[in-house]
NUVEX-192247 format. One record per residue (C-alpha): residue in three letters; x, y, z. Coordinates in steps of 0.05 Angstrom, whole numbers, plus 5000, padded with zeros to 4 digits. Example, Ala and Ser with C-alpha at 12.3 -4.5 7.8 and 13.67 -1.06 7.14 Angstrom:
// NUVEX-192247
ALA524649105156
SER527349795143
// end
This chain:
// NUVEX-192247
UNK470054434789
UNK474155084814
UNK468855524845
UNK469356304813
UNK475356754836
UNK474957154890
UNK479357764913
UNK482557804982
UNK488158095012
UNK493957685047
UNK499558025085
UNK498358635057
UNK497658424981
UNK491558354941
UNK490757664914
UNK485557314863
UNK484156604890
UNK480156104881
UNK473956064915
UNK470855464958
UNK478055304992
UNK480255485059
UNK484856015081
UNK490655555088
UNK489255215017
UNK488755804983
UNK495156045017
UNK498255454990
UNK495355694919
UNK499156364922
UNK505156074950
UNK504656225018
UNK506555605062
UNK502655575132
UNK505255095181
UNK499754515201
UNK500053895230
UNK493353615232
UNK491253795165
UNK492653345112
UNK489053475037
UNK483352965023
UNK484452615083
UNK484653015155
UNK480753735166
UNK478953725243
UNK483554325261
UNK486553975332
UNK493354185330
UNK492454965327
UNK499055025284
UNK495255405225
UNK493255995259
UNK492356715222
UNK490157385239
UNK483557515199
UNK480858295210
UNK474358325249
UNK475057695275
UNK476557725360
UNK482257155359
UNK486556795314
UNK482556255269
UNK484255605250
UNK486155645169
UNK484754965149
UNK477355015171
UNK475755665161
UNK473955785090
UNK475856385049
UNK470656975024
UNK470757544983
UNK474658195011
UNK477157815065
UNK484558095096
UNK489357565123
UNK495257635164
UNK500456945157
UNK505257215202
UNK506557665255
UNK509257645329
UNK502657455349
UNK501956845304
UNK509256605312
UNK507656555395
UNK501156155394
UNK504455735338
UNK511155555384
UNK506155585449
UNK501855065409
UNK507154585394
UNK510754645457
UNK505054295480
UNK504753845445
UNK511953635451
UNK511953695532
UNK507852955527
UNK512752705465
UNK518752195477
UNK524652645463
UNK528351985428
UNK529952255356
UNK535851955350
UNK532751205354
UNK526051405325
UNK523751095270
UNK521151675232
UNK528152125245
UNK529752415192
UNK522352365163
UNK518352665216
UNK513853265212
UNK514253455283
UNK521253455282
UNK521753915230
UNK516454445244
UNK520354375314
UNK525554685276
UNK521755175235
UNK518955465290
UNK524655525329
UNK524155085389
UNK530654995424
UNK527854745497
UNK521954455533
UNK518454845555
UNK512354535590
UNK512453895642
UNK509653195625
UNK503353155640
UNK500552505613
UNK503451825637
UNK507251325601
UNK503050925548
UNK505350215526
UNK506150025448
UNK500649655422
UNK504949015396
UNK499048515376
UNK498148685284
UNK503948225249
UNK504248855200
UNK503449395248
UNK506849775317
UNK502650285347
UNK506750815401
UNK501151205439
UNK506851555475
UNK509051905396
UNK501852065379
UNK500152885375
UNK492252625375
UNK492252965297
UNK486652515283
UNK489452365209
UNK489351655225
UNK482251675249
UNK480752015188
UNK483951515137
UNK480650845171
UNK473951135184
UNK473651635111
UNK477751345058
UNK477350565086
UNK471250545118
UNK473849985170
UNK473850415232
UNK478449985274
UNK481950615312
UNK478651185347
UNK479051745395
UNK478051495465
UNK477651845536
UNK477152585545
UNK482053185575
UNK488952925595
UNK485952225577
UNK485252305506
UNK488151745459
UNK487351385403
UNK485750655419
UNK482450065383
UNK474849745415
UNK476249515490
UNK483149655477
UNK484748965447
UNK490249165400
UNK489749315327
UNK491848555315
UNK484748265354
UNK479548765317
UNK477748885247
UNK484249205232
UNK485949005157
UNK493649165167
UNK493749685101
UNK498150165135
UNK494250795108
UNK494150975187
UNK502451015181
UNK502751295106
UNK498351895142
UNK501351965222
UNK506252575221
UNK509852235278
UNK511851525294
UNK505951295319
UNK504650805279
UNK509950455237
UNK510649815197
UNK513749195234
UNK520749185226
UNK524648585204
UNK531448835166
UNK534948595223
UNK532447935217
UNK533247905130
UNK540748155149
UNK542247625200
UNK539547115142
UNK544147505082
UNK549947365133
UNK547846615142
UNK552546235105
UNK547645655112
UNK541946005075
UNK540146095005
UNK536446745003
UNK532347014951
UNK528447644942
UNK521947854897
UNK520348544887
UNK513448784865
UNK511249184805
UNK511349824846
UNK517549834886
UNK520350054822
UNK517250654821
UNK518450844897
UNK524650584917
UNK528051154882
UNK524151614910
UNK526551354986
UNK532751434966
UNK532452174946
UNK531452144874
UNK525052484838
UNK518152264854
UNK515751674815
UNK522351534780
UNK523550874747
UNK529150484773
UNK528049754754
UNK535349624733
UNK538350024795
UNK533849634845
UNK536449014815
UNK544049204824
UNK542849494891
UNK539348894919
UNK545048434892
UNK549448854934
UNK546048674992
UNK548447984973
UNK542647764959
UNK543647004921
UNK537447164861
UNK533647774855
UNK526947544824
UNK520648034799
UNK513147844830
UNK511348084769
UNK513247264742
UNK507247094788
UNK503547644778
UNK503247284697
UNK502046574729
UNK496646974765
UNK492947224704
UNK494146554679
UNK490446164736
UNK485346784749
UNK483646874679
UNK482346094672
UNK477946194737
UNK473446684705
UNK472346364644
UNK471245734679
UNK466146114721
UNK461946474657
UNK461945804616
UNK460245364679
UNK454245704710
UNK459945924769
UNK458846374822
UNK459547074798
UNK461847654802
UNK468347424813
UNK472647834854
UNK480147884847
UNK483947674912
UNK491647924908
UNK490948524953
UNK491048185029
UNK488048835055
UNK481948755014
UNK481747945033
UNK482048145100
UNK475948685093
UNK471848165070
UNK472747695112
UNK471448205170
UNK465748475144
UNK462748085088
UNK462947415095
UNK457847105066
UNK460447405003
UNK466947075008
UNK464746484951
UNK465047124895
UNK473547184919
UNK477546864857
UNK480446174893
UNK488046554869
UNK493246664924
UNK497147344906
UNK502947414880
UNK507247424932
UNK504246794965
UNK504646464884
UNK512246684885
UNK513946314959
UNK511045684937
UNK514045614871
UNK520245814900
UNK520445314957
UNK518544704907
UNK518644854832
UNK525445254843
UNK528044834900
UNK527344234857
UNK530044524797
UNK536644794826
UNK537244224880
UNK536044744945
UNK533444515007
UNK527844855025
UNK528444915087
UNK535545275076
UNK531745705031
UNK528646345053
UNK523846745013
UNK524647525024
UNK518948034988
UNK519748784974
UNK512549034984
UNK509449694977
UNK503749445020
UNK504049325101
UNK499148775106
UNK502848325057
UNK505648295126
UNK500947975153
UNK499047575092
UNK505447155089
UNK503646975160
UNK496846645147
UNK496745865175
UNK494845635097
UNK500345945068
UNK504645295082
UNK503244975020
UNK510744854995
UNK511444465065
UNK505744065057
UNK509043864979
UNK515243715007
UNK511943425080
UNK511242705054
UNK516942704995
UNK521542915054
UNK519042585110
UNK518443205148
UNK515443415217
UNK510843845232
UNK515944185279
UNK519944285213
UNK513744705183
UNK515845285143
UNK511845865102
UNK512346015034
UNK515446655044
UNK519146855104
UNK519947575109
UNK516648225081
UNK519548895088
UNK516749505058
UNK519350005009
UNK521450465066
UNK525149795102
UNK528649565037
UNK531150445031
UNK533350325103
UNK537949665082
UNK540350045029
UNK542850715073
UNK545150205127
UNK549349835073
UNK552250435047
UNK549650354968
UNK549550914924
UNK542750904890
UNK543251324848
UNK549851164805
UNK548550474807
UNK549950104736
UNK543049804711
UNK542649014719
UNK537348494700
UNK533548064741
UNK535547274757
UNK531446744715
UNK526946404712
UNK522546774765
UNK524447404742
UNK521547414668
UNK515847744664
UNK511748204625
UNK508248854614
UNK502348524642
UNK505348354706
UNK508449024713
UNK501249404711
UNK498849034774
UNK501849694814
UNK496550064791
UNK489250024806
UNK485849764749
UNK492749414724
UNK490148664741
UNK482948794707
UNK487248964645
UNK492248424648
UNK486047944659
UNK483248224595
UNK488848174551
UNK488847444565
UNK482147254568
UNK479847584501
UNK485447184471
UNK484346564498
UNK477146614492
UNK476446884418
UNK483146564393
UNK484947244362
UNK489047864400
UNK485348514425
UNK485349044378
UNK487149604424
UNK492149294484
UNK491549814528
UNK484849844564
UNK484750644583
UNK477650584607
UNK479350234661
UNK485350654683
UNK486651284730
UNK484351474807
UNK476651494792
UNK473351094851
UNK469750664812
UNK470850434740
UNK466849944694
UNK467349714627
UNK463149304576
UNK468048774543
UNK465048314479
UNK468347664491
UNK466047254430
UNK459347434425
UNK459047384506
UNK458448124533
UNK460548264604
UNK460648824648
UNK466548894698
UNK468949394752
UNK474549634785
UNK475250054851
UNK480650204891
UNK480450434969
UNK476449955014
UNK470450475023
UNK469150334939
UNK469749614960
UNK464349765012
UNK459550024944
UNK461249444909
UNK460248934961
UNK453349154977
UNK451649094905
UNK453548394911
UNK449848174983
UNK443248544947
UNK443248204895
UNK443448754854
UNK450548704824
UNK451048734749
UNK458548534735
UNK461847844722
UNK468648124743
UNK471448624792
UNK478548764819
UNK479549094887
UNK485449474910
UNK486049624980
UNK490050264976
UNK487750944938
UNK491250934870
UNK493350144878
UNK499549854906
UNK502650404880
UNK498650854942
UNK501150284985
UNK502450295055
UNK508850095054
UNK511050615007
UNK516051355014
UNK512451865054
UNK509252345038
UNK504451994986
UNK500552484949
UNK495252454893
UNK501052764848
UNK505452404871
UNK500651704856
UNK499751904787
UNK507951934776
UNK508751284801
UNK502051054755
UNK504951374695
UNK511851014705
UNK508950364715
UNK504750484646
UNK511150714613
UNK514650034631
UNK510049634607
UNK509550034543
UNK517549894527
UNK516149134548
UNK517748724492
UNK512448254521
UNK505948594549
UNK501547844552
UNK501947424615
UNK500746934565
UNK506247054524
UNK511347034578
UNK516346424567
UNK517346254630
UNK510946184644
UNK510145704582
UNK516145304617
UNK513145254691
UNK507344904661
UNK510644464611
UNK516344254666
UNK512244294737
UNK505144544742
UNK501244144674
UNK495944674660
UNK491945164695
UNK487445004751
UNK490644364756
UNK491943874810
UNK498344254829
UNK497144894817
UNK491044824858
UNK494744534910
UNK500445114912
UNK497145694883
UNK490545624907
UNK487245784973
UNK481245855008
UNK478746405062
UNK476646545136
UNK470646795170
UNK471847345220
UNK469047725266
UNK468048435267
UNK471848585335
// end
């Protein structure tokens, strides 16, 4: 709740603002834009860079305005000679240390430095080098860390230690020799890193950045050899258009579509087809579970960020994950046998490409089980263990796929709407709601009741377990069987939850976990800047789809009546367990 209004006076004017905000946010209130770097809203306040500095009468210096707060009668000045000199002096600074390669950077274009650089007028350096050359930290399969671009903002610090709770980067060394560095320097790949990306979605710089691989997916589009196929998740839709310059949160399904078949890609599929085959398998594995005397809670285990977390740092609570691959890792091994069989592909011609909004699906597709359409074909084919293949190949990120699409010259935003291939790309309003944080405890639901009480639910959409509230729970009456389940989003919620669960003290039969603040929709992988308004765009797009969805029931979904009949037999059957099933590894903390 907004604290009571309070009068001040800024740049001569007398203002009403409210109260309990600092100088720089309540500057933002009026309209009055002050130039930060470190600060960041909800996530960063430790006032390193010096950028935000204001005149405040009485006081002996210029103050810091995201950390000093505001009070009644104060006078602020947000400009002046003054201001504008320690503002360029600051990020001269800064820049004398910074790699002057813009032009090759992988933030150009989309780089905070770069353009307060321009704001403030900085046409030259100004100030020597004074710290030596620092190495890229190469060892994450989702992530590249630069030392040599970080401004030591602290945001990442901030978003691992406050809004994750992992802690796997930190500032190191002191004077000249401050850095941010993992423990003992090992490399964000050999700690308890969970790949999420929030540390990139937050740098202001190119410090940290996802993996690149469009240059590999483009050297396999121009294969003539190859069959190459693409899945895009639920919330690509409702961020790809927003990388390529259209309004925040817009819903481009049918654009996407068209624009990745001029790629020349050979099928565009939807995740969202194993995102149903997902609720079909997870929703059997709960009520397996309740009716069985099964370990619960059971804990939904699409989000690799999350798997990772509790592997890192729960363990012994890793018998409470649902047995469920994601999605993605569902989609590659379907593709590679169900798919390959049906249209008479080799599989080892056929690569697997996923458009993620998350960064450690990167390292997810990467895991040593997720092999399973090798092992399938391994005896059928007589193949090698040379020959091994995973079930999907590549994963690029929201921002990667925007690159391809610049680099290829497509026009977004004129592009005529076109449908996804089938079969893997029917799906339903069910699938759709996974990009939002509480979207797979609702899917889950609309299954379950059914299949458990033979009869639909009376209200489809589950509101009580929607919107950006940490932690969520709900009472459902499944014939006469009352459960309680949860849903949190952000790793530190996880942390709550988790605890429950290792005290004994938990009291739900189901929870779903989302890595990233507002879902996958808050993803790693996806357009920066990511806001809070800007998550609850992309939230009410994905809602809106699966409103106009003619079918909103994993269930329901024909194609996923037809994979069973034709291929899989039923759920939590022989194959499904073999292909869409896994199980998970202990790890250590560093």
């Amino acid at each position: 709740m907004e604290k009571k209004k309070i009068n001040v006076t800024i740049d001569g004017r007398p203002y009403e603002v409210g109260g309990g905000k600092s100088i720089l946010e309540a500057c933002n209130e009026i309209g009055i834009s002050i130039p930060s770097l470190c600060y960041l809203k909800d996530v960063s306040y430790n006032a390193s860079c010096g950028i935000c500095v204001v005149e405040l009468k009485g006081a002996k210096t210029l103050v810091r305005s995201c950390v000093t707060n505001i009070r009644e009668g104060m006078e602020v000045v947000t400009h002046s000679p003054q201001i504008d000199q320690a503002r360029k002096m600051n990020l001269e600074l800064l820049l004398a240390n910074h790699p002057k390669d813009c032009l090759v950077c992988e933030r150009n274009g989309n780089c905070e430095l770069q353009d307060l650089s321009a704001v403030l007028g900085i046409k030259e350096d100004a100030f020597p080098r004074t710290k030596p050359h620092m190495e890229p930290d190469n060892s994450s399969l989702a992530l590249i860390r630069n030392p040599d671009k970080c401004i030591l903002c602290g945001r990442c610090v901030a978003v691992c230690a406050e809004v994750q709770s992992v802690f796997a980067i930190d500032f190191t060394g002191r004077g000249l020799r401050s850095r941010i560095g993992t423990f003992e320097d090992k490399g964000l790949g050999n700690v308890a890193c969970t790949s999420c990306g929030q540390c990139a979605l937050v740098c202001p710089t190119a410090a940290i950045v996802e993996r690149d691989e469009t240059n590999e997916v483009f050297a396999d589009l121009y294969d003539k050899d190859k069959v190459v196929i693409v899945q895009t998740a639920p919330a690509i839709r409702v961020g790809i258009g927003e990388a390529m310059g259209m309004e925040e949160g817009a819903l481009v399904t049918g654009q996407m579509v068209a624009a990745l078949r001029k790629l020349g890609f050979d099928k565009i599929f939807d995740t969202q087809f194993t995102a149903d085959l997902t609720i079909m398998e997870e929703g059997y594995e709960l009520i397996h579970r309740i009716k069985s005397g099964g370990t619960l809670p059971m804990v939904t285990s699409c989000s690799p960020g999350w798997i990772k977390f509790i592997e890192h740092f729960f363990p012994k609570s890793l018998e409470h994950l649902s047995t469920c691959k994601s999605p993605q890792q569902m989609f590659g091994a379907v593709a590679k046998t169900y798919y390959a069989e049906k249209m008479n592909i080799d599989p080892r011609k056929l690569v697997v490409v996923s458009i993620m909004p998350c960064t450690a699906k990167k390292f997810e597709c990467k895991r040593p089980e997720m092999k399973s359409a090798f092992h399938y074909w391994q005896e059928k084919m007589g193949l090698q263990e040379g020959e091994s293949f995973y079930d999907v190949d590549y994963v690029l990120t929201t921002r990667e796929l925007a690159k391809m699409f610049k680099r290829k010259g497509v026009d977004f935003e004129h592009l005529h709407v076109e449908e996804f291939d089938k079969p893997l790309g029917i799906s339903t309003g069910a699938g759709v709601i996974f990009g939002a944080t509480g979207g797979v405890m609702e899917a889950a639901v609309r299954t379950a009741y059914e299949v458990i009480t033979g009869k639909p639910l009376d209200k489809i959409d589950l509101n009580v377990v929607r919107g950006f509230e940490g932690i969520k729970e709900a009472e459902l009456d499944l014939a006469g069987t009352k459960i309680k389940v949860a849903v949190a989003h952000t790793l530190k919620n996880a942390r709550t939850l988790l605890e429950q669960i290792e005290e004994g003290k938990s009291p739900y039969a189901f929870i779903e976990v989302m890595t990233c603040p507002g879902g996958c929709l808050g993803g790693g992988g996806q357009p920066i800047p990511t806001t809070w308004a800007i998550r609850q765009k992309r939230a009410d797009s994905i809602y809106r789809e699966d409103k106009l969805h003619p079918i909103r029931k994993s269930h329901e979904n024909p194609a996923i009546k037809a994979i069973y009949e034709e291929f899989l037999t039923e759920p939590l059957g022989h194959i499904s367990h073999e292909l869409l099933h896994t199980a998970y590894t202990e790890r250590g903390i560093y």
